[in-house]
C-alpha positions as CSV (number, residue, x, y, z in Angstrom):
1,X,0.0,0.0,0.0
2,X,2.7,2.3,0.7
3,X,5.1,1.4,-2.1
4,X,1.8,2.2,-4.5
5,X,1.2,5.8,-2.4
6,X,4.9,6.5,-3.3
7,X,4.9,5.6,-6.8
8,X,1.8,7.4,-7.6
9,X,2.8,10.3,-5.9
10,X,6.8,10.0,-7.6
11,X,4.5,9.5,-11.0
12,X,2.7,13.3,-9.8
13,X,6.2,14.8,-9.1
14,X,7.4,14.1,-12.2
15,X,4.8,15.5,-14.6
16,X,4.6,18.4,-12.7
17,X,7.8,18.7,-13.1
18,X,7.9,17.9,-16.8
19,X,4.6,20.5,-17.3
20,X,7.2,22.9,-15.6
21,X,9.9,22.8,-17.4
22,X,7.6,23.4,-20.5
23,X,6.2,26.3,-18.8
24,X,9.6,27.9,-18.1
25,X,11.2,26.7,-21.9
26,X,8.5,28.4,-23.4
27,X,8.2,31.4,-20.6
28,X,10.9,33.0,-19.4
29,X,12.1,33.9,-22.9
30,X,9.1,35.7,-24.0
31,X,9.5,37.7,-21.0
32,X,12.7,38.3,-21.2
33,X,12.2,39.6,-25.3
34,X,10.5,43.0,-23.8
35,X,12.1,45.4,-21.5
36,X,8.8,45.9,-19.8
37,X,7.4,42.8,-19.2
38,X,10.7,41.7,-17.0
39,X,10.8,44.0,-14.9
40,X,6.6,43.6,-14.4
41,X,7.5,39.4,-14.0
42,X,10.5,38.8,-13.0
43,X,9.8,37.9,-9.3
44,X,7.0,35.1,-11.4
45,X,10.1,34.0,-13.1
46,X,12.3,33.5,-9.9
47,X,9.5,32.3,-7.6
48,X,8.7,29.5,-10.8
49,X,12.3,28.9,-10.9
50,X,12.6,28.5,-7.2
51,X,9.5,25.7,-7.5
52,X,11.4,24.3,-10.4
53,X,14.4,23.8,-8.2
54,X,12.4,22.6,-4.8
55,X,10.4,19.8,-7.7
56,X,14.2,18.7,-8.9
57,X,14.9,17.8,-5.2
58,X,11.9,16.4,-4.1
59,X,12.1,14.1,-7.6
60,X,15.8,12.9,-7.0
61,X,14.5,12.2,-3.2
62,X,11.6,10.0,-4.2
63,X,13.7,8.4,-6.7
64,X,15.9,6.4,-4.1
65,X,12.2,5.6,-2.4
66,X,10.6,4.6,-5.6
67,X,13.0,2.9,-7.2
């Protein structure tokens, strides 16, 4: 029961991970393409970037559990 709690929630971790990295491919350079917009976003940018960091942890944590 707990082996299937971890996997499912390793399984979560990861595509949120994955939809995150998408989001910051496709993101952070159309911010960073006008003046304007970066200095309107850039604490989004960091703050996603910080969660982006935090989900890379938490996924090479559950790895050693999971796997």
């Amino acid at each position: 029961m707990l082996s299937t709690l971890l996997q499912l929630l390793f399984q979560v971790l990861v595509v949120g991970l994955i939809v995150l990295s998408f989001g910051l491919v496709i993101g952070v350079p159309v911010v960073c393409a006008s003046p304007q917009a970066w200095d309107q976003s850039k604490n989004y940018v960091w703050l996603i970037s910080g969660a982006w960091a935090v989900l890379v942890v938490l996924v090479a944590g559950f790895s050693f559990l999971v796997v």
